[in-house]
C-alpha positions in Angstrom: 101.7 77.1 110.9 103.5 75.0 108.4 105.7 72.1 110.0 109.6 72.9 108.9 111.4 70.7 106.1 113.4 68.2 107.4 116.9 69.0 107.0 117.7 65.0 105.3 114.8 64.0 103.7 114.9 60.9 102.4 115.4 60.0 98.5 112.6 57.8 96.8 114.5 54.5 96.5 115.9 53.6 93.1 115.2 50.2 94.0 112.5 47.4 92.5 110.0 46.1 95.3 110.7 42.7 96.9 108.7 40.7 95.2 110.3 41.1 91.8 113.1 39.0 93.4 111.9 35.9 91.7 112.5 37.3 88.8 115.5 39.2 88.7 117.3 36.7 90.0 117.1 33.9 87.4 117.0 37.2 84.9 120.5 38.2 85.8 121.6 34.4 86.4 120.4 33.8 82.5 122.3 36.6 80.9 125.4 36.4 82.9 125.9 32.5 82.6 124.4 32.8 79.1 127.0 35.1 77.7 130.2 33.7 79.6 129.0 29.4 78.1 127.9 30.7 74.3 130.8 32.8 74.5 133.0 29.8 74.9 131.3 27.5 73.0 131.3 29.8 70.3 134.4 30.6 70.2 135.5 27.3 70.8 133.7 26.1 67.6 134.5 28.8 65.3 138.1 30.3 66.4 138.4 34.4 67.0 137.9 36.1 64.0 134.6 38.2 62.4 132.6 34.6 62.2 132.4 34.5 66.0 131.4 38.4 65.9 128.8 37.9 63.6 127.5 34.4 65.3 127.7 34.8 68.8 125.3 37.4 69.7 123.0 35.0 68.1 124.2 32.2 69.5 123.7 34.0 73.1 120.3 35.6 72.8 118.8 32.1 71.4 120.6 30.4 74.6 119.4 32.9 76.9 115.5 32.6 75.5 115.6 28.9 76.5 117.6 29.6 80.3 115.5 32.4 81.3 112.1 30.3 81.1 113.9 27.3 82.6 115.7 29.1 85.4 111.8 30.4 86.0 110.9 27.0 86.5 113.7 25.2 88.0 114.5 27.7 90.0 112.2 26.7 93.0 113.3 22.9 92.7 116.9 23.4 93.0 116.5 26.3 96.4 114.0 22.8 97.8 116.8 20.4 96.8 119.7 22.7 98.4 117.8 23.0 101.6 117.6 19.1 101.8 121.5 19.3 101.8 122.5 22.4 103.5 122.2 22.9 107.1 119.8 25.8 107.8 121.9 28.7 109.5 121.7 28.9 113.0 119.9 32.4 114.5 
């Protein structure tokens, strides 16, 4: 006798595994503080106008090839260095 469908089954989750946390976080970190500094530097160097257009996409994606790697690798030094000088939350 076949066993009856659940009535809510559950959706296959959308979601990456745990362990790519290592990596998505300094991913995300990179491109978002990537675009907001080279945006500003950028523009602060060469004014609004169709030079900052045409340079700043640059300008971001060679900033964000040298952040992503060091995020990678700084990453675990600066979560040792917080927990040296935050207090551990209580359970």
């Amino acid at each position: 006798m076949p066993t009856p469908a659940s009535p809510n089954p559950t959706p296959p989750s959308r979601k990456l595994p745990a362990r790519y946390g290592a990596i998505v976080l300094p991913f995300v970190l990179s491109v978002l503080m990537t675009f907001v500094v080279s945006a500003i530097a950028t523009l602060r160097s060469l004014g609004p106008g169709p030079d900052f257009l045409a340079t700043w996409p640059v300008a971001w994606g060679l900033s964000w090839l040298v952040a992503f790697p060091t995020l990678l690798l700084v990453l675990p030094i600066v979560r040792r260095i917080v927990g040296l000088v935050v207090e551990a939350p209580r359970r």
